[in-house]
TORNU-777539 format. One record per residue: residue in one letter; x, y, z negated of N, C-alpha, C, O in turn. Coordinates in steps of 0.02 Angstrom, whole numbers, plus 50000, padded with zeros to 5 digits. Example, Ala and Ser with C-alpha at 12.3 -4.5 7.8 and 13.67 -1.06 7.14 Angstrom:
// TORNU-777539
a506604971649610506154977549610506604983549610507124983449577s506424988849646506844994749643506455000249606506705005749598
***
This chain:
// TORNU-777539
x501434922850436501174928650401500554926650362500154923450395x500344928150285499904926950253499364932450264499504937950289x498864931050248498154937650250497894934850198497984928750193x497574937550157497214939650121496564936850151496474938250210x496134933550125495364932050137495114933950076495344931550024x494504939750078494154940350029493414936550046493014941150034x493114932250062492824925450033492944920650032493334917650069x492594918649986492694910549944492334904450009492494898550002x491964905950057491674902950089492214906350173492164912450185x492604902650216492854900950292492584897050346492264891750341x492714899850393492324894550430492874897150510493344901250509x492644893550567493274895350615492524898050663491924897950649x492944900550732492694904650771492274898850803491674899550812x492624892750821492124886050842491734883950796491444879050818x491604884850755491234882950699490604887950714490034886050726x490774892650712490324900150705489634897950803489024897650812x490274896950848489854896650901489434890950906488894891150935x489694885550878489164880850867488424880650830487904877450838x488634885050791487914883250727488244889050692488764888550660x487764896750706488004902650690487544904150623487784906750572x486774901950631486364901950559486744896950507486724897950447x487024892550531487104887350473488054888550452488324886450400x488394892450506488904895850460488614899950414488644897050360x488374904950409488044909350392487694908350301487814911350249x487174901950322487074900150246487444893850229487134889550198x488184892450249488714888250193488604895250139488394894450082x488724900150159489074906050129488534907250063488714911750026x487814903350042487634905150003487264911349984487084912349926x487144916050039487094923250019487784926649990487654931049949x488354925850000488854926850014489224929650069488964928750124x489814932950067490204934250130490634926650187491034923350154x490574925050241490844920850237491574926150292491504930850331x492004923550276492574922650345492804919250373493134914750348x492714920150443492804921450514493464919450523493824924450521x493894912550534494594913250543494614911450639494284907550674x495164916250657495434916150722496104912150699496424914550652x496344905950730496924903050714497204904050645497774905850632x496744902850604496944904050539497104910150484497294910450425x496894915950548496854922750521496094923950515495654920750545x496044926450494495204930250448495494935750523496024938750533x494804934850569494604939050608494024943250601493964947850640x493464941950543492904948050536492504943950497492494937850503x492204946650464491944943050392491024943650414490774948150449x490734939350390489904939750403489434940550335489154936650296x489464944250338489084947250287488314946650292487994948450341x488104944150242487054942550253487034949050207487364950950159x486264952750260486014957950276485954959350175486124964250142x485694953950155485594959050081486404961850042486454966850007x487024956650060487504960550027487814967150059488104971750030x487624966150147487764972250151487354978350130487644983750134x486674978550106486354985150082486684984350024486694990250006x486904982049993487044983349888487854986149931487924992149919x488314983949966488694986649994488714995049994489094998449959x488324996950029487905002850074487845006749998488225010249965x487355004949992487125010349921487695009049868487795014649845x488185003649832488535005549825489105013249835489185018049797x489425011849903489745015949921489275021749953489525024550002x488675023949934488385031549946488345033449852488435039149831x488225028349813488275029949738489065031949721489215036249679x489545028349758490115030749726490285038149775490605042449744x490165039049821490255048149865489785054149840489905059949857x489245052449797488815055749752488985056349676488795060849638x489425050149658489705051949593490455057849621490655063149596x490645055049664491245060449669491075069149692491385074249678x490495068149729490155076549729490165078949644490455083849621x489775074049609489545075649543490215079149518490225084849497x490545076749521491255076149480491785081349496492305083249469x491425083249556492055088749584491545096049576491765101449597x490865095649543490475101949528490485101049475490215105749447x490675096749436490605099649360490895104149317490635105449263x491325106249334491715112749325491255119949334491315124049288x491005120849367490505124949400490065128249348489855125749295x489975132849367489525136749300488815135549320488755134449380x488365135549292487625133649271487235138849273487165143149229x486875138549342486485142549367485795141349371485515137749413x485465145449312484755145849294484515147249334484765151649370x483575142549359483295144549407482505142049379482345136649354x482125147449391481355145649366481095142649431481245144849486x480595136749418480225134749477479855139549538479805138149597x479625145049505479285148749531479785153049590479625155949643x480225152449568480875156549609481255152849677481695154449718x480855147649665481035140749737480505143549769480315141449823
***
């Protein structure tokens, strides 16, 4: 059975327990994966791609709020009235 690896950087589960910082930066600031017998068992992600991750996907659930009120009629409000 084939899988799919979405990074460019692998490494194996003995690899990982040996020298877990230095799997970590092959990856470059990159994702690396994690293979179990040649399957991608869980991918390691360094802490800065997972925040662009993160706020990514809260920018794309805020564009889809946006998008599903725009239809909506436009309701005037003076500051003073907050």
């Amino acid at each position: 059975m084939s899988n799919l690896i979405y990074a460019t950087v692998t490494a194996s589960v003995s690899e990982l327990k040996k020298n877990p910082m230095g799997t970590v930066s092959a990856g470059e600031g990159q994702t690396v994966a994690i293979l179990n017998r040649n399957a991608p068992a869980f991918y390691c992600v360094p802490a800065g791609a997972y925040e662009a991750l993160i706020d990514r996907l809260e920018d794309m659930e805020l564009n889809a709020i946006a998008d599903a009120r725009a239809g909506e009629p436009v309701v005037k409000v003076a500051l003073d009235e907050l």
